[in-house]
N, C-alpha and C positions, 0 to 999 in steps of 0.2 A: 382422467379426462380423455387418455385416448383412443377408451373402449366407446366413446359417445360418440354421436355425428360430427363431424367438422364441419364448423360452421364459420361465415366471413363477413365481412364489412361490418354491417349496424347489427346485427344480427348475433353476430361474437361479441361484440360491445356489450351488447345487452343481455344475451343468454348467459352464456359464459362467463363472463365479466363482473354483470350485474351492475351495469351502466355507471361503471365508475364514474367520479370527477376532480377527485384528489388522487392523485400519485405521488409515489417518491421516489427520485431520480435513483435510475442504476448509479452508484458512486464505488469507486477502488477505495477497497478497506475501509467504508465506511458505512454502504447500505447491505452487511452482514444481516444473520437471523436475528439476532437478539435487540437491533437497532430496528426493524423490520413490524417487528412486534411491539416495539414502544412505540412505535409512530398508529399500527394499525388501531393500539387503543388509544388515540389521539384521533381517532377519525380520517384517517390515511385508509383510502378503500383502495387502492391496488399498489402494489411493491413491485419495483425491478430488483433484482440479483445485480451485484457489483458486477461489473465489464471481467467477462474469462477470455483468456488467448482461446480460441477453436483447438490451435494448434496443439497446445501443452494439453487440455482440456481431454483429448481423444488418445494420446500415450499415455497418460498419468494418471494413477488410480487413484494415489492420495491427492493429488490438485482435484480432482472429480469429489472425489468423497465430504471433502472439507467444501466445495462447491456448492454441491446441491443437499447439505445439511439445510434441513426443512423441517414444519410440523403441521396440524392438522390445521391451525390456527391461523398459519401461515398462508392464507389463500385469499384471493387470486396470486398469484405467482408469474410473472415474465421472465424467461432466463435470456439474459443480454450476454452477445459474441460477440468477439470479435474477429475477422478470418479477412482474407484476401483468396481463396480456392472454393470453389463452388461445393468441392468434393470432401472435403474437409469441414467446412460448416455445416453439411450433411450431415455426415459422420458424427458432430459434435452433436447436432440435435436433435440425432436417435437416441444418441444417449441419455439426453437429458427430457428428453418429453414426456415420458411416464409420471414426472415430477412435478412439472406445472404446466400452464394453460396456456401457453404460447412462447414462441422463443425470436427474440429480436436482434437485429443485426445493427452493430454501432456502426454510424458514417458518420459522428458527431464528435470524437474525439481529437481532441487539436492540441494534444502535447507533443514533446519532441520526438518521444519514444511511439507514437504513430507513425510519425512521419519518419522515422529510419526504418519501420517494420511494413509501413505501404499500405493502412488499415488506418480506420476511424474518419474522420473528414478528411483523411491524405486520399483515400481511397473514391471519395467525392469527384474527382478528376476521370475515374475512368468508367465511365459508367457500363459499357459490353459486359465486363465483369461482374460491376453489381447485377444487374438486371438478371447474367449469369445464375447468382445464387440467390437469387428471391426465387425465381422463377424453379428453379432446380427443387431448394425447398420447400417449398409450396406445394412440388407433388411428392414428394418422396414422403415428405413429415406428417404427422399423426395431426397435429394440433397448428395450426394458423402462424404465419410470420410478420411479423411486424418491423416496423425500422422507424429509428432514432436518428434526425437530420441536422445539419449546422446550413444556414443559406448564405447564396453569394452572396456578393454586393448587388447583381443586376438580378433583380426583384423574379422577373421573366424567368431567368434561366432555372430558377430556385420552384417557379411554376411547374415549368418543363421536367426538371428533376423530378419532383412530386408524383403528376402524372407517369410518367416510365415506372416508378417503385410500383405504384397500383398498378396497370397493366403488367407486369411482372408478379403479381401476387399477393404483394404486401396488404394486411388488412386493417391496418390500425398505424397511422404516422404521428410522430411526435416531432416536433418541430421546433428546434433551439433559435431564438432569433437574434442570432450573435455569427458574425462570420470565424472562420478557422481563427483569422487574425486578432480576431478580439480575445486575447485571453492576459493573464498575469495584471499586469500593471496599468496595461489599455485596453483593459475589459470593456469599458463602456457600458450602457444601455443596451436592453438586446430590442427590435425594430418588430414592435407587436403587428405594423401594417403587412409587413412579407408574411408571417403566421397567417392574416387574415385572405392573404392572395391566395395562399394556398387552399386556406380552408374553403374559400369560393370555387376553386378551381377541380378537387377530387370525391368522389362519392364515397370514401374511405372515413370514420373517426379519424378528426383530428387532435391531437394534445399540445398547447403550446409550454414552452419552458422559456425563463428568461423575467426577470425581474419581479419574481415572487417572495414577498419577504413577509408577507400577513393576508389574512383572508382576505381585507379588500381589496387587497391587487388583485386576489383569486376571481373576485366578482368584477373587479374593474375589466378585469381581462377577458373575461367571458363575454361582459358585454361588447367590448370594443372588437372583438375579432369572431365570436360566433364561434368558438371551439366547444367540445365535445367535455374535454377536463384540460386540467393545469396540471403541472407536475413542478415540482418543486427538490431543489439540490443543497444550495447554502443555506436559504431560509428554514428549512427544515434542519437541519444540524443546529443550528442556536437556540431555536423554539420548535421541538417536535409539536407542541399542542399547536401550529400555526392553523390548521385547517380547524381546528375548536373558536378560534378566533379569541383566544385565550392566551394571558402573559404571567404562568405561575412561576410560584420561587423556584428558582434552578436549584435546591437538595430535593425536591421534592422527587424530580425528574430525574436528578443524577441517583440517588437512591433507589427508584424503580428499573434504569437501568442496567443498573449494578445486581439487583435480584433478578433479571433476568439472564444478564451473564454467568451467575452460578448455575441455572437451570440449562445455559444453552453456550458451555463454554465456546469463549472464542480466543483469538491472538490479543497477550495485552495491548500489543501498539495499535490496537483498534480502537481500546475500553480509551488511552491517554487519548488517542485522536478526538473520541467524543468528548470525554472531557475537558478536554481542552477548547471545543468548540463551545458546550455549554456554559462554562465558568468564564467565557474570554473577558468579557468586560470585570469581572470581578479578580480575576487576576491580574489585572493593570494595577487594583489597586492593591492585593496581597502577592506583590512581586517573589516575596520569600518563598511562600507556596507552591507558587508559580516552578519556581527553579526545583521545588521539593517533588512537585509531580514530575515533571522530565526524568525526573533520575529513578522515580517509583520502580521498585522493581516485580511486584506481587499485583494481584488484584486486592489482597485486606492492605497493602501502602494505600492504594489508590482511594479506597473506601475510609483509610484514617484521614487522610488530604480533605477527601469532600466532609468529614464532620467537623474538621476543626474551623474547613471556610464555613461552613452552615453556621457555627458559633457567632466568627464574626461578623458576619451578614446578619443574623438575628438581632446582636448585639447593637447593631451601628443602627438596625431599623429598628429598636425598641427606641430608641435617640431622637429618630425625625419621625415628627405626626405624620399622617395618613392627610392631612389638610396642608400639608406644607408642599409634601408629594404631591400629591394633585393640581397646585399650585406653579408649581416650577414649571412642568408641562412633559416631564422628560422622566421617564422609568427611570428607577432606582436600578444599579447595579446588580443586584441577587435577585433581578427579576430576568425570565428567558425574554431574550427581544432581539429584535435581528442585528446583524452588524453591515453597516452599509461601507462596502468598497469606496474606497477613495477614487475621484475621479481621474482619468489618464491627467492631467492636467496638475491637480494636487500631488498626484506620487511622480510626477516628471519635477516639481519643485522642491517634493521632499527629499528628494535623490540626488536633489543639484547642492541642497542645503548641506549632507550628508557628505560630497565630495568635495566642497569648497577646501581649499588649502587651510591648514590651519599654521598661522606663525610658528616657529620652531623658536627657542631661546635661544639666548644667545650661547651658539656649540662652545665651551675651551674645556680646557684640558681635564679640568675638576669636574666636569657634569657629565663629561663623555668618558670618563674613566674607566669604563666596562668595554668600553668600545665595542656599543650599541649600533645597529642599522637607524637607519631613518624613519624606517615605522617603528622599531620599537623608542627611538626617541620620542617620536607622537605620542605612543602611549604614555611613557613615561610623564610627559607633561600634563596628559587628562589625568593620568594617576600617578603622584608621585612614589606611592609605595609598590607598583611592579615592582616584579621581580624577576630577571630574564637569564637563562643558563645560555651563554654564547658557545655554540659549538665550530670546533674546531674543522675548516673544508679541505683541512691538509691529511691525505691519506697515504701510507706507502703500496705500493702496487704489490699486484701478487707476480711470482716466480715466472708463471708462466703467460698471464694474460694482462691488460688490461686493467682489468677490476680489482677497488682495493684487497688486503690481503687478511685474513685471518690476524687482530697483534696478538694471539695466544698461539698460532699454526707453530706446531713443531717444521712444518716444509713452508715454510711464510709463502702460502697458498691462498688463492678465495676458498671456497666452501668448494665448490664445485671442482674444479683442478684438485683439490686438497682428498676430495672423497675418490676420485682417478687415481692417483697417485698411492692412496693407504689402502684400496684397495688390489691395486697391482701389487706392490709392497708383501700385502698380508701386516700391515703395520696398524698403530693406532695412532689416534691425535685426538687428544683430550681436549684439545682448544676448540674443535670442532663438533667432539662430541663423536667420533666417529671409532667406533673401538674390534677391527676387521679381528687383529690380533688375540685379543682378550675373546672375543667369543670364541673362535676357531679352537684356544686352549680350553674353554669350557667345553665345548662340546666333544671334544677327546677325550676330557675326564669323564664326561656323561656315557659315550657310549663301553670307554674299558669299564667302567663300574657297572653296566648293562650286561658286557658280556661276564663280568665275575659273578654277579647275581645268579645271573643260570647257570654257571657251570658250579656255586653252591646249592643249588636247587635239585641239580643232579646227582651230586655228590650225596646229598642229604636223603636222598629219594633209594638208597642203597646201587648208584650206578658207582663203574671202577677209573673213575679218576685219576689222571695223571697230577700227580703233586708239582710235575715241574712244570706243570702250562697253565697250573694257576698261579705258581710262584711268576710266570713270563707276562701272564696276564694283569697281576697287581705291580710288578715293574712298570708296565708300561702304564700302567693309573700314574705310577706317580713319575713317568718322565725318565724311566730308567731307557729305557727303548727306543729307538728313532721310528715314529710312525709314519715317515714317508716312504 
């Protein structure tokens, strides 16, 4: 792409692009190649790259390499940064632009590790800076910038932001309608009318993201806000086929994406994370499984998990007619379907439910015999068979400091002090594991037996050897000799 003209606004949209209208959201360690792929033949027309540091991104060749793992298939392609240095996102997206068709700058991230780093919607606050690096890359870069936004609360200001990313260069905005604050447990609804302010507002493709969980939100949303396409993040992890407008059995799914992590290995805590998203509601009800996949260690564990739930998924639906299901009104479990977050409201009840005190029995002396703490009495009462090893908080200190002491230190030392000390010494302490002595005599024996060796090699070679310096020199192999 970046031997072709660069091209912007609707014009990239639609040449370039090939006027996408499904996306799937850049996600960390989740929107991977081989996830990418499953979604694309799902009718997903354009892909972000999970969120890269700029920073790590531009030193590190294996974080680049495991980064922009791609295929031919794999196209269109957005690579999503993240940076807080103009010069530095640069940098990252020379790198990477030979490999896809645009490179987008996250302002949309709102975990905690944003905001210690000064990047993603923490960065939303300063905008000299963004402006900074749209504008920078937009001339240096081969291929088009885009940017991925979270909006204020005041609708305006979210306008205003909008418009600056365009006159700065940005050619394509995606637009989260959820502020910084809405995330974890007071997610909320994301505020499809501030998408629509914006969309009015810039001459740029716009993407809205935010309460996409099946095609008709896709179409509800389009109508309501006049965007360009939808992109989609949760809703796509529990139903890649969401943009098919389709609810097939999850082995179907989870088996095609498992054939394509042999062809496009990835990290397994990626292959649990999808599976685990796919399988969720079927694993509420196969809890054993459930605990079987966490511990999977392999990708064939993973692949035996998903056939033995495909078993009982089949089994349980050869059980209830296809008339009884349509009846209830509510998907079967082993079908993909979305999972709806609990409202701020619901998870602030279930959280209170959760922390309510629970009565304690009555303490005496027979039931506290262990002498238990108070949580683990709790336990004990929801489960009478715990079982709890009380550790002892009494330490003896070490010799020299502080901290407790080695109970094996021959110098009743901590580790530290203990390796100070054996090493001044030339001594050893097994308790520690620290053996200065013991080598020092190895390596004495090594080198007299080094120098015997050659002067047998000389000897042997017809030279006129002194018999008494090799009789001096096997002494001191074995200790006859003071080698200091």
């Amino acid at each position: 792409m970046s031997a072709m003209e660069k091209l912007e606004g609707f014009e990239f949209w639609e040449k370039t692009l090939g006027r996408p209208r499904f996306a799937v959201a850049p996600m960390v360690d989740q929107s991977e190649l081989p996830w990418r792929l499953l979604s694309r033949r799902h009718k997903a027309e354009l892909c972000y790259t999970p969120m890269f540091h700029a920073s790590v991104f531009t030193r590190d060749s294996h974080y680049r390499r495991e980064a922009l793992a791609s295929c031919d298939e794999d196209r269109p392609l957005i690579v999503q940064f993240c940076a807080n240095d103009p010069e530095v996102f640069v940098q990252a997206g020379l790198l990477a632009q030979d490999r896809c068709d645009a490179i987008d700058l996250n302002l949309g991230c709102p975990q905690s590790i944003a905001k210690r780093g000064h990047y993603g919607a923490f960065l939303q606050d300063d905008w000299d800076t963004i402006s900074s690096m749209v504008s920078l890359a937009h001339k240096k870069l081969s291929v088009p910038v885009t940017c991925k936004i979270r909006i204020f609360k005041d609708v305006q200001k979210t306008v205003r932001f909008a418009q600056m990313l365009e006159k700065a260069g940005c050619q394509l905005l995606t637009v989260h309608g959820r502020t910084r604050e809405m995330k974890g447990p007071v997610t909320g609804l994301a505020d499809w009318s501030a998408i629509k302010a914006v969309k009015d507002a810039v001459k740029i493709p716009v993407f809205a993201n935010g309460n996409i969980q099946s095609l008709q939100d896709v179409e509800q949303c389009m109508a309501e806000t006049g965007v360009d396409g939808v992109m989609s993040a949760e809703g796509n992890l529990h139903n890649p086929a969401l943009f098919e407008g389709t609810y097939p059995p999850i082995w179907t799914v989870a088996e095609e994406y498992v054939s394509l992590v042999k062809a496009y290995p990835c990290p397994l805590s990626y292959v649990r994370g999808h599976l685990f998203k796919l399988w969720h509601h079927s694993l509420l009800v196969n809890s054993d499984l459930r605990i079987e996949l966490a511990k999977a260690k392999s990708l064939g564990e993973c692949e035996n998990i998903c056939s033995r739930l495909r078993a009982r998924c089949e089994e349980e639906a050869s059980q209830q007619p296809a008339a009884e299901i349509a009846d209830n009104g509510k998907r079967p479990h082993w079908l993909c379907q979305p999972y709806f977050r609990p409202s701020p409201e619901q998870m602030e009840k279930s959280r209170a439910e959760r922390n309510r005190k629970r009565p304690l029995a009555l303490i005496n002396e027979d039931f506290n015999s262990e002498g238990l703490s108070k949580n683990q009495l709790k336990k004990r009462i929801r489960n009478p068979r715990a079982t709890f090893h009380v550790k002892s908080t009494k330490y003896e200190k070490c010799a020299k400091c502080a901290n407790p002491r080695g109970r094996k230190c021959v110098f009743e030392q901590c580790r530290a002090c203990c390796k100070h000390t054996a090493h001044k010494a030339m001594a050893d302490c097994p308790g520690h594991n620290l053996l200065f002595k013991s080598k020092q005599e190895r390596r004495l024996q090594w080198e007299a037996e080094q120098r015997l060796k050659g002067m047998m090699e000389i000897s042997s070679a017809g030279g006129s050897s002194s018999s008494s310096f090799v009789t001096a020199v096997q002494a001191e192999g074995n200790g006859q000799i003071d080698s200091g």
